[in-house]
GUVO-624859 format. One record per residue (C-alpha): residue in three letters; x, y, z; residue number from 1. Coordinates in steps of 0.05 Angstrom, whole numbers. Example, Ala and Ser with C-alpha at 12.3 -4.5 7.8 and 13.67 -1.06 7.14 Angstrom:
// residues 2
 code      x      y      z pos
  ALA    246    -90    156   1
  SER    273    -21    143   2
//
This chain:
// residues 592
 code      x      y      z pos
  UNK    505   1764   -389   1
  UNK    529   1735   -318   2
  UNK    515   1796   -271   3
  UNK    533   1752   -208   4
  UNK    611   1751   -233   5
  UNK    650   1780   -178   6
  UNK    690   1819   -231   7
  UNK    645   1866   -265   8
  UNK    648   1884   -336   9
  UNK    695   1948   -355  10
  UNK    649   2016   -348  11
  UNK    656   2030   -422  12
  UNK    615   1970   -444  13
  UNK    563   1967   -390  14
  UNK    496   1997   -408  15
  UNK    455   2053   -359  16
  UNK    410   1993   -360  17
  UNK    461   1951   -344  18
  UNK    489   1991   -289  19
  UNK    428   2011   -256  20
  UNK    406   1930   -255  21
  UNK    480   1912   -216  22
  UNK    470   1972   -174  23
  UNK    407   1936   -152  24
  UNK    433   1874   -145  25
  UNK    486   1902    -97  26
  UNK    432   1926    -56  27
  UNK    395   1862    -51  28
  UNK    453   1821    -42  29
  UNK    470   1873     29  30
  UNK    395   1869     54  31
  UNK    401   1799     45  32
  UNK    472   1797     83  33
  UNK    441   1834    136  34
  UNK    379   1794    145  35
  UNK    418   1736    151  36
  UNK    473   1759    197  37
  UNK    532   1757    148  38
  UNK    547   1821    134  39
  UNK    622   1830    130  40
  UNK    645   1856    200  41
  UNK    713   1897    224  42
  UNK    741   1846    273  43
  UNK    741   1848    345  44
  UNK    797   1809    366  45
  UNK    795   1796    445  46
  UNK    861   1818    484  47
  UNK    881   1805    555  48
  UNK    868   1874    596  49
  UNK    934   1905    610  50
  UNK    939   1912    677  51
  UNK    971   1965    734  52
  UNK   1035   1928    747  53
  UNK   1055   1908    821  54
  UNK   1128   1941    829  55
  UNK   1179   1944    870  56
  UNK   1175   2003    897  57
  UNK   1097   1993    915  58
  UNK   1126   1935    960  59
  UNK   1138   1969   1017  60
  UNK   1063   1997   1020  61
  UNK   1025   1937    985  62
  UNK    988   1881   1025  63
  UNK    997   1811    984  64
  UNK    927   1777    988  65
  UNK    926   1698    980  66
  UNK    891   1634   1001  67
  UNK    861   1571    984  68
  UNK    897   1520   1026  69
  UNK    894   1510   1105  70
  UNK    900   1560   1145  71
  UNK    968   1521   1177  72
  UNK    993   1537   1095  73
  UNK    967   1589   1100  74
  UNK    996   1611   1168  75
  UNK   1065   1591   1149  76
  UNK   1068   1623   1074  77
  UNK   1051   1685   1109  78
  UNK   1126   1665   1148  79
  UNK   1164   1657   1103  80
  UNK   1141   1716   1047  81
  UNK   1146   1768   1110  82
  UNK   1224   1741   1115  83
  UNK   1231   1762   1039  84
  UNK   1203   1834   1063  85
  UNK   1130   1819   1038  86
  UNK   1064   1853   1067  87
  UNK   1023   1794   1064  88
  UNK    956   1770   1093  89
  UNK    914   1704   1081  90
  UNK    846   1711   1063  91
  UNK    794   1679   1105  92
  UNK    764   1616   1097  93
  UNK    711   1622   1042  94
  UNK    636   1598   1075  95
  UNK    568   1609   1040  96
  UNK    563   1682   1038  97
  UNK    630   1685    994  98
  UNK    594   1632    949  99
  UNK    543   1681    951 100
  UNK    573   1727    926 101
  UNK    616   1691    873 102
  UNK    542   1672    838 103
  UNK    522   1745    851 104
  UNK    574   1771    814 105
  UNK    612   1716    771 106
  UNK    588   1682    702 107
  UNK    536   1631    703 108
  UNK    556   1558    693 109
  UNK    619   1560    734 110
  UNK    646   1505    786 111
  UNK    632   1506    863 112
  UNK    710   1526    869 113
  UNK    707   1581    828 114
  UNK    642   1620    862 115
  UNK    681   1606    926 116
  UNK    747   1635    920 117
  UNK    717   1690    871 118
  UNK    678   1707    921 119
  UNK    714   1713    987 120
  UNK    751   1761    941 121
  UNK    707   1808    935 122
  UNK    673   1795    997 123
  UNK    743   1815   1036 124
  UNK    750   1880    994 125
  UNK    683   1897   1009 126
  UNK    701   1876   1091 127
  UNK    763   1922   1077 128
  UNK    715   1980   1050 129
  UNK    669   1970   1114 130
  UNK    727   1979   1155 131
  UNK    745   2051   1131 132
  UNK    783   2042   1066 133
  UNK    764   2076   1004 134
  UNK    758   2033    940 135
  UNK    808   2066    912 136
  UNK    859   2059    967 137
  UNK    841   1982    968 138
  UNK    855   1981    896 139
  UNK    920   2012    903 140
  UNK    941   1986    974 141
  UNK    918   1910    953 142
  UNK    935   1853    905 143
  UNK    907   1781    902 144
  UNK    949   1729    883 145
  UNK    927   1659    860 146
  UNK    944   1597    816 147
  UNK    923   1593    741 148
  UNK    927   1542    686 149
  UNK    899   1521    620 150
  UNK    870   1451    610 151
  UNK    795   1417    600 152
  UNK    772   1444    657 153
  UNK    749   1517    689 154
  UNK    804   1524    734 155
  UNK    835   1561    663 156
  UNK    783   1604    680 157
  UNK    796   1641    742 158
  UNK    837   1700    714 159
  UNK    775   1730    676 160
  UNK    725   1704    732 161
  UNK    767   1749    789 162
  UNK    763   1811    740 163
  UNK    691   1803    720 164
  UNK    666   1789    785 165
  UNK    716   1846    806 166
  UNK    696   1897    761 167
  UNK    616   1882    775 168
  UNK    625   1895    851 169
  UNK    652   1957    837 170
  UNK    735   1941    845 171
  UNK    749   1949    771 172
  UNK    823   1959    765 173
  UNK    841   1911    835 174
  UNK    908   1877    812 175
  UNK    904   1798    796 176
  UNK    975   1761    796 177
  UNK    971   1695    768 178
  UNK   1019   1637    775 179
  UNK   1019   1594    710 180
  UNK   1022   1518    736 181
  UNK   1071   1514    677 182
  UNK   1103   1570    688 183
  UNK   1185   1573    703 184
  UNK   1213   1580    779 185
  UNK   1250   1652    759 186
  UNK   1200   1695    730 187
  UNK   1223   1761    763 188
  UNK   1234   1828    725 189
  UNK   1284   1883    743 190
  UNK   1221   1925    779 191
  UNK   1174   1865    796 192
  UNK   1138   1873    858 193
  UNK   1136   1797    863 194
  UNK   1197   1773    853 195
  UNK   1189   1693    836 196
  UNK   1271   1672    851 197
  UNK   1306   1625    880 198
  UNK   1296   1653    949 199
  UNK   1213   1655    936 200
  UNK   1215   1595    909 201
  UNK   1252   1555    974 202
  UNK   1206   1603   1029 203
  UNK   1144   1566    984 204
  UNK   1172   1501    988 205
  UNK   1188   1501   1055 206
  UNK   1121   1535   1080 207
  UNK   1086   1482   1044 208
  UNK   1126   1422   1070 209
  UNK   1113   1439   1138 210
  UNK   1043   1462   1132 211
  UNK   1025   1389   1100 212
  UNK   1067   1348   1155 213
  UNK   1032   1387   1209 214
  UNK    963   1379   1182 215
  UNK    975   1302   1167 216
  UNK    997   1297   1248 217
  UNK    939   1341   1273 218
  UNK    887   1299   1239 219
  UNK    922   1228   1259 220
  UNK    925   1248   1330 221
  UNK    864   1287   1351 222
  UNK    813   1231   1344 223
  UNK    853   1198   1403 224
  UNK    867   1257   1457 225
  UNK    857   1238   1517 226
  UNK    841   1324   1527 227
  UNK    797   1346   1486 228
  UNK    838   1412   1449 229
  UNK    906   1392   1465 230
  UNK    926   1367   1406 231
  UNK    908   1438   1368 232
  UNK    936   1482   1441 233
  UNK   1006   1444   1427 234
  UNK    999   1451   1355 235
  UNK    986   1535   1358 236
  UNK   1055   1537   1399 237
  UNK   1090   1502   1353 238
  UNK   1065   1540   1290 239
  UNK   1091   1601   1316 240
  UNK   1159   1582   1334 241
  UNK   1156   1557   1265 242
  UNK   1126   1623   1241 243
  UNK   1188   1652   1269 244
  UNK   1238   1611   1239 245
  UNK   1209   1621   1167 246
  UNK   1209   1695   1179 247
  UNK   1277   1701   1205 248
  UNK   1308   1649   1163 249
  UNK   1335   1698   1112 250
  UNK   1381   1731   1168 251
  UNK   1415   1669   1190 252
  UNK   1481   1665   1174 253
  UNK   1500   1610   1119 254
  UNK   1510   1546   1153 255
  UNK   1553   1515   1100 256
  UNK   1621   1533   1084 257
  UNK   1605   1510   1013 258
  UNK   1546   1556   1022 259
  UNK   1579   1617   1043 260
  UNK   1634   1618    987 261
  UNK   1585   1609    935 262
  UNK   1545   1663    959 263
  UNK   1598   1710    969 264
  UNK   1601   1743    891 265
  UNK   1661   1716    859 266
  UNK   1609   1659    817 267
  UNK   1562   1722    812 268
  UNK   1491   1707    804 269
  UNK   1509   1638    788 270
  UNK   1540   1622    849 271
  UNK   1491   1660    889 272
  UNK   1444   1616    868 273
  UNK   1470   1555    884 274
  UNK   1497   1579    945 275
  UNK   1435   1592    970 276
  UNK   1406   1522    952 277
  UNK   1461   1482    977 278
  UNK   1447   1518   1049 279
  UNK   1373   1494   1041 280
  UNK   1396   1414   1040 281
  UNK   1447   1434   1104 282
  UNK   1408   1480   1147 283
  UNK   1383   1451   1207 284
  UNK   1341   1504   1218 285
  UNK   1274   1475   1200 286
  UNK   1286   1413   1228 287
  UNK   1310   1433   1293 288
  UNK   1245   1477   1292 289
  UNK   1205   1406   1263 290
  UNK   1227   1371   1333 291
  UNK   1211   1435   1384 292
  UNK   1134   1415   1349 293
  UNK   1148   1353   1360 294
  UNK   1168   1357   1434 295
  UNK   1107   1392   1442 296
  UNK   1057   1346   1419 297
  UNK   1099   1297   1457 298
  UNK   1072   1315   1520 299
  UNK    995   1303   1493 300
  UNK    977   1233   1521 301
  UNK    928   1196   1470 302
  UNK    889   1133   1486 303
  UNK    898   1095   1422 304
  UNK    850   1041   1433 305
  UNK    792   1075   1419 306
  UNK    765   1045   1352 307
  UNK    758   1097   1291 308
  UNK    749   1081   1222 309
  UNK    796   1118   1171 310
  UNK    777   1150   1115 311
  UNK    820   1181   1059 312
  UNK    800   1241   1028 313
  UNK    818   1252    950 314
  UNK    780   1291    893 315
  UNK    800   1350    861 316
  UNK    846   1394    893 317
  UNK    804   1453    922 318
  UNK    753   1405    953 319
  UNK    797   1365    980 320
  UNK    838   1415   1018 321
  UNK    798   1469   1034 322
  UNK    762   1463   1120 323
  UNK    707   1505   1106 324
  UNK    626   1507   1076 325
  UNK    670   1492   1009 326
  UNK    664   1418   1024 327
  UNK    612   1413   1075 328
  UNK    663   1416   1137 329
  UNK    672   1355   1118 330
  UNK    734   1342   1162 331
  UNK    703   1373   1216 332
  UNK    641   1330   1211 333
  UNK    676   1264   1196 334
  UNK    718   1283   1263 335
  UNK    658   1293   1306 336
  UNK    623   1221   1276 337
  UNK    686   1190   1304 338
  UNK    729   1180   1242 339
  UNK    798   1186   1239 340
  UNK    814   1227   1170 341
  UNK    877   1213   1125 342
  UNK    884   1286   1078 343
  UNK    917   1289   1016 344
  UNK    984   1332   1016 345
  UNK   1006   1385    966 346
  UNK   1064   1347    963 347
  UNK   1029   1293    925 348
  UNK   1004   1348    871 349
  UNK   1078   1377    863 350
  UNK   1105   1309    852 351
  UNK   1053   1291    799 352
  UNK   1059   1348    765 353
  UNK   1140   1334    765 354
  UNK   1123   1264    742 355
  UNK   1079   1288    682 356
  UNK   1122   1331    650 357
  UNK   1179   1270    657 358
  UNK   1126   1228    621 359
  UNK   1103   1279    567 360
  UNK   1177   1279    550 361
  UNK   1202   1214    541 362
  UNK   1134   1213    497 363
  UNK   1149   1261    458 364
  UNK   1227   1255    453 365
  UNK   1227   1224    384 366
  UNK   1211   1293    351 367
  UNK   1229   1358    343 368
  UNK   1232   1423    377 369
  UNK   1166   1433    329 370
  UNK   1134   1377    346 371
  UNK   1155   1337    269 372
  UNK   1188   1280    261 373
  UNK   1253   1273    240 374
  UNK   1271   1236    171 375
  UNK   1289   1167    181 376
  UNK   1358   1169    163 377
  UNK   1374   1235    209 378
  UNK   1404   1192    264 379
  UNK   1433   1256    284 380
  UNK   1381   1283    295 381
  UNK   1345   1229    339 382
  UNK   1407   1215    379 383
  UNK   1393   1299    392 384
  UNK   1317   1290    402 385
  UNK   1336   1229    461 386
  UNK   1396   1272    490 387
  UNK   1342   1342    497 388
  UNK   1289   1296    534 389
  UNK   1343   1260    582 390
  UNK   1375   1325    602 391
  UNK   1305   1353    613 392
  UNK   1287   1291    645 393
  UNK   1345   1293    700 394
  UNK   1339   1356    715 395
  UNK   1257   1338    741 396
  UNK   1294   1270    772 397
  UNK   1344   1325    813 398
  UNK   1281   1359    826 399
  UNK   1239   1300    858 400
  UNK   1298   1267    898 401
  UNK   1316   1342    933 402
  UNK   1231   1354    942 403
  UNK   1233   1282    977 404
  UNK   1289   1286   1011 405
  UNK   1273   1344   1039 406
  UNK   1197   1327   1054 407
  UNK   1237   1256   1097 408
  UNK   1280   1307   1133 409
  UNK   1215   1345   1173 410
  UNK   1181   1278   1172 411
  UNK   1241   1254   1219 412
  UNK   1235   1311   1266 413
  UNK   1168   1288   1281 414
  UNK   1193   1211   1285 415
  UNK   1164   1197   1222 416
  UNK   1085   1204   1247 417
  UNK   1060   1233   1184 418
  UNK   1046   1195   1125 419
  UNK   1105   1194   1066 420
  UNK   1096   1198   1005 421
  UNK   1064   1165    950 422
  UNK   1112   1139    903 423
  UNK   1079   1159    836 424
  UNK   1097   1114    789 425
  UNK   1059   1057    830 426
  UNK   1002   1107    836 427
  UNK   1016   1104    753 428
  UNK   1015   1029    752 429
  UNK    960   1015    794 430
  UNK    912   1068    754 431
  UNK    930   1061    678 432
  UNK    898   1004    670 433
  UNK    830   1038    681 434
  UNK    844   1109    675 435
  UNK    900   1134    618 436
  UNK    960   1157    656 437
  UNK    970   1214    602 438
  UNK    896   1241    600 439
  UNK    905   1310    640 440
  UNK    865   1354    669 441
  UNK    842   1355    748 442
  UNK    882   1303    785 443
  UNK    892   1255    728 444
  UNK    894   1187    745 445
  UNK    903   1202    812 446
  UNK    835   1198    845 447
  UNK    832   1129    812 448
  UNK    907   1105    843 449
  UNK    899   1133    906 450
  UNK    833   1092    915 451
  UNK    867   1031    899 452
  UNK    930   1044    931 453
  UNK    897   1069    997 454
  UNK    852   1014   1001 455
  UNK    899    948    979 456
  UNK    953    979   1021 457
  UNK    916    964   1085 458
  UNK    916   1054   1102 459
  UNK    843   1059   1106 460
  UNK    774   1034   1109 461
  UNK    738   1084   1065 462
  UNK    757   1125   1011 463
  UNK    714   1196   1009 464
  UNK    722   1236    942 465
  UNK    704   1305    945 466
  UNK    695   1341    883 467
  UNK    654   1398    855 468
  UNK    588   1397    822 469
  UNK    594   1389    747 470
  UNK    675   1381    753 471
  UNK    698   1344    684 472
  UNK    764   1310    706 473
  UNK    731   1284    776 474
  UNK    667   1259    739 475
  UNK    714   1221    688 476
  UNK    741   1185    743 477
  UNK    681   1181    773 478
  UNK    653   1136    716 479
  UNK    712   1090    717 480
  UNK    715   1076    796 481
  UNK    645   1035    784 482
  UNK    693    986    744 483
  UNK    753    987    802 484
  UNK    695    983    857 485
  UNK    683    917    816 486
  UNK    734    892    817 487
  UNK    760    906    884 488
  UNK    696    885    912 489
  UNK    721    901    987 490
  UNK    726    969    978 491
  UNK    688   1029   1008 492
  UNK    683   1088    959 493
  UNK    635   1147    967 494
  UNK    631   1207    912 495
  UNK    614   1279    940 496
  UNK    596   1331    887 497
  UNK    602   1396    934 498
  UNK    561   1463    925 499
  UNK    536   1515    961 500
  UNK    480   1479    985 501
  UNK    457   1404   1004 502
  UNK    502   1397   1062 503
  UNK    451   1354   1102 504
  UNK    442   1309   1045 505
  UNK    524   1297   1028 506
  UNK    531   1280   1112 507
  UNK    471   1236   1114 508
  UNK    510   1194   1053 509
  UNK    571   1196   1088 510
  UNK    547   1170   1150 511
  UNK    515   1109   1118 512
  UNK    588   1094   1086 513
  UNK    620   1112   1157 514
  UNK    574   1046   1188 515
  UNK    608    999   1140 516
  UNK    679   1031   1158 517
  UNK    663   1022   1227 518
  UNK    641    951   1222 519
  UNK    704    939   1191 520
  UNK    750    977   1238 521
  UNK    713    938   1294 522
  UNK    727    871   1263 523
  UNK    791    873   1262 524
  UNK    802    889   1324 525
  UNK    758    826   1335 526
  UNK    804    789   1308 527
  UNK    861    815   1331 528
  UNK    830    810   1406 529
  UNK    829    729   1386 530
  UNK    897    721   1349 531
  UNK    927    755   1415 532
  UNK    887    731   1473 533
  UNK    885    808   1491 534
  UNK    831    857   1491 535
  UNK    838    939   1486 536
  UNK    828    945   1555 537
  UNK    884    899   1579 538
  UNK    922    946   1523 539
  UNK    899   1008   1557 540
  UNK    919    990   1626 541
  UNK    992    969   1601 542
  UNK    997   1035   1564 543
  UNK    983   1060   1634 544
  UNK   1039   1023   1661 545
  UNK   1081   1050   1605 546
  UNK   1064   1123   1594 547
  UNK   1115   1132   1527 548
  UNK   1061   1091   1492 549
  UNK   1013   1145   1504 550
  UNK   1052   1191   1477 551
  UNK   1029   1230   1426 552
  UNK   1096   1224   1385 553
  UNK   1108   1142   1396 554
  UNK   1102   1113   1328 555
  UNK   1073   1050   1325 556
  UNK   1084   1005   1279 557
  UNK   1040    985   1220 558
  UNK   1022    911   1221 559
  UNK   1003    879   1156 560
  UNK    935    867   1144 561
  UNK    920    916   1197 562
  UNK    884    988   1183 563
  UNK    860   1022   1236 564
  UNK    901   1049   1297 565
  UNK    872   1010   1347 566
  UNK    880    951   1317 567
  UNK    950    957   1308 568
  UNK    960    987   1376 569
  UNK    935    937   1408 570
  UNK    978    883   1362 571
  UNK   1035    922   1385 572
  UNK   1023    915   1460 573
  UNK   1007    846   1450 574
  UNK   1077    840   1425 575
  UNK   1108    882   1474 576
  UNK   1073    851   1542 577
  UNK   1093    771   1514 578
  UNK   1167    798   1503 579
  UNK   1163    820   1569 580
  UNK   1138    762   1597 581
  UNK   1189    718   1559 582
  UNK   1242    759   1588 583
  UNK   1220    762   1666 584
  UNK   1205    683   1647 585
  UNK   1283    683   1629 586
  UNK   1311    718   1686 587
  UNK   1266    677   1742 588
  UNK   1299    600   1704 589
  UNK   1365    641   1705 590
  UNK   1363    653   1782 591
  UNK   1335    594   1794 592
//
């Protein structure tokens, strides 16, 4: 007889010998389970914690926490959400105590980001706490807001990283709001106390603009001050008149007629919306704000032939933006070594991620709203398939053209001095070939375009990739820039894993790729010095002579072939002092 049969015999022809033999055989068959671990279980399935919401009416009484950018972001966010009636306040920058911290009370295993920003969290509640709040007036009084995403790397992470790190400090119950990178621009409920719509969504485009065109101008022009400071003094002034404008923005009367019937309810919400966006591509607002900073900084007089190398900073995003122990000070330090320093705007991260979804769907606009092919002879349905991904695809086209035109419009008001930018579909072209354009995660293909781009395109003479320890995306592109170093056997390219520690040891490798910039920065000067017959002192006394071209606003052209500033500076006044001398040349044979 088969005892092992799942289905056991009827009870009216099994023996008490019988019986008694399965019963045993039951009970050997469950010690054995539970020896071995597989004892049947009730399952635990794991559910997101429902959290305290963040209302409305807890507005008026609720400070908004953020950060992670620089502190001019950071400054100007804080603008523009107070004009949408916001209590907000950006967190400090994160040094070695918040990493601390992050380690003390985070997972194990995490990334150098993470600990970071995890940990000036909780090291600002517990600042708060010091300062006479109790915990649970910080956990009603306070939320945190940050960015969130899914993908191959940790940053999917955060969310449950800020409320275990949260809840082991002793602020179990502090309110997390996460912004899904993939998430829609109108996310707002009737009673949401952050209300993502179209007016959030403009105040956040704008703040971030600004903040990157003002940090790409600080860092191009303080390596050539001629007063130490007065770059950063003109600066300060002109962040808060822009502070001002952000803040007040909302109570300025429509400057569009266009804008001011839309907005006026007969297209309801409709109309209200587009109202409101047709007065951001008219208002002159910003821009007129743009060239008060820019009359500012006028005023600062910079001696431009003073020979700096420039290096471009890329990497993952946190690294690369963030001015404090998160990367070393790394700006700071490549500042005081005499390096001019070329950062990477959020801009270039918005437009990538616009460009990414345009590829993902004209790759996947052959099938279905469930991902399945359609039968081959449903030409219906394919014509359908192409018509979904084109509209989709226009609407991210709309999208980049109004994000660049609107990023050109600032640049103008500062006479274009900050960089533009990067056209990513050359940043596509130049990477695929050694990185897959498609693979996700991190920054892509990026770090591996912008080193080529930045370094063929004559806009630097070293390329400095911060990233954290361990990061997957940035040590995939790591591994392939040993075969575009190769190739592109001119290049200077220098990897930085950053971590709470080691400082000493990523500067001393940065200063021995700084010599070969500044070899190179100095060369061409050289040779400029011999193509023109002038050196950068005759430059300097002209500029003397001529005091706009010490201004800290003149542009000067870029030269082909030429990098640094100096080197085109002083091709510029070359230029400049023989068509002057042609022309008082002219005017003495025309008297005579």
């Amino acid at each position: 007889m088969d005892y092992s049969a799942d289905t056991p015999p009827a009870a009216s022809t099994m023996s008490p010998t019988e019986d008694l033999i399965r019963e045993r055989l039951a009970q050997e068959r469950a010690r054995l389970e539970n020896e071995m671990g597989l004892a049947p279980q009730d399952a635990e399935h794991f559910a997101r914690p429902v959290e305290r919401p963040f209302t409305r009416d807890q507005r008026p009484h609720t400070t908004v926490l953020y950060g992670g950018l620089t502190w001019k972001h950071e400054h100007l966010i804080q603008g523009a959400l107070a004009g949408l009636g916001y209590i907000c306040e950006p967190m400090p920058i994160p040094d070695v105590a918040a990493f601390q911290l992050g380690k003390e009370y985070g997972n194990n295993g995490q990334c150098n980001p993470t600990y970071f920003t995890v940990g000036n969290l909780v090291k600002h509640l517990q600042d708060l706490e010091r300062g006479g709040l109790s915990r649970q007036e910080i956990i009603d009084r306070y939320v945190f807001v940050t960015a969130g995403a899914c993908g191959p790397c940790r940053f999917g992470m955060y969310e449950s990283e800020y409320r275990l790190a949260l809840r082991n400090s002793g602020f179990d119950g502090f309110r997390v709001i996460l912004f899904q990178q993939a998430g829609g621009m109108d996310q707002s409920g009737a009673e949401a106390g952050l209300e993502m719509n179209i007016d959030f969504f403009l105040a956040i485009l704008n703040a971030m603009n600004m903040g990157d065109l003002l940090n790409d101008t600080a860092y191009q022009l303080r390596p050539y001050e001629v007063e130490p400071g007065a770059v950063d003094s003109a600066m300060g002034v002109g962040m808060e008149r822009l502070y001002e404008v952000l803040r007040d923005k909302r109570d300025i009367r429509m400057e569009s007629s266009v804008a001011r019937m839309l907005t006026d309810g007969r297209f309801g919400d409709v109309g209200v919306k587009a109202g409101k966006f047709a007065d951001q591509l008219v208002t002159q607002a910003y821009t007129d704000a743009f060239a008060e900073v820019g009359a500012a900084l006028a005023d600062v007089r910079l001696d431009r032939t003073r020979v700096r190398p420039i290096v471009k900073i890329t990497g993952e995003f946190w690294a690369q933006t963030t001015e404090g122990d998160g990367n070393f000070k790394m700006f700071a330090f490549l500042e005081r070594e005499g390096a001019q320093v070329v950062v990477e705007p959020v801009g270039t991260w918005i437009m990538y991620l616009l460009h990414q979804a345009k590829q993902q769907n004209l790759d996947r606009r052959h099938t279905n709203d469930d991902e399945s092919m359609p039968a081959a002879w449903r030409v219906d349905r394919k014509l359908a398939n192409e018509l979904r991904a084109r509209r989709k695809n226009a609407v991210l086209s709309l999208a980049e053209a109004v994000f660049r035109r609107e990023w050109q419009r600032l640049r103008a008001a500062l006479n274009d001095i900050p960089h533009d930018l990067t056209d990513q579909y050359e940043l596509q072209r130049l990477a695929h070939p050694f990185y897959n354009s498609r693979s996700a995660g991190g920054e892509g293909h990026l770090e591996v375009a912008k080193n080529i781009y930045y370094s063929n395109k004559d806009l630097c003479h070293m390329v400095l990739s911060l990233k954290p320890f361990g990061c997957m995306p940035s040590t995939q592109s790591d591994g392939v820039q040993s075969a575009v170093t190769n190739q592109y056997k001119d290049m200077i390219y220098i990897p930085i894993e950053t971590s709470g520690e080691g400082e000493v040891n990523a500067h001393s490798r940065v200063q021995m790729a700084l010599g070969e910039a500044r070899v190179k920065a100095r060369q061409e000067v050289d040779e400029v010095e011999r193509e023109t017959g002038m050196t950068l002192d005759q430059a300097r006394d002209y500029a003397a002579e001529h005091p706009h071209l010490e201004s800290a606003m003149y542009n000067v052209p870029h030269a082909e072939g030429r990098i640094g500033t100096a080197a085109n500076f002083l091709a510029h006044v070359a230029e400049l002092h023989g068509a002057e001398s042609r022309s008082r040349i002219a005017v003495v044979r025309g008297v005579a």
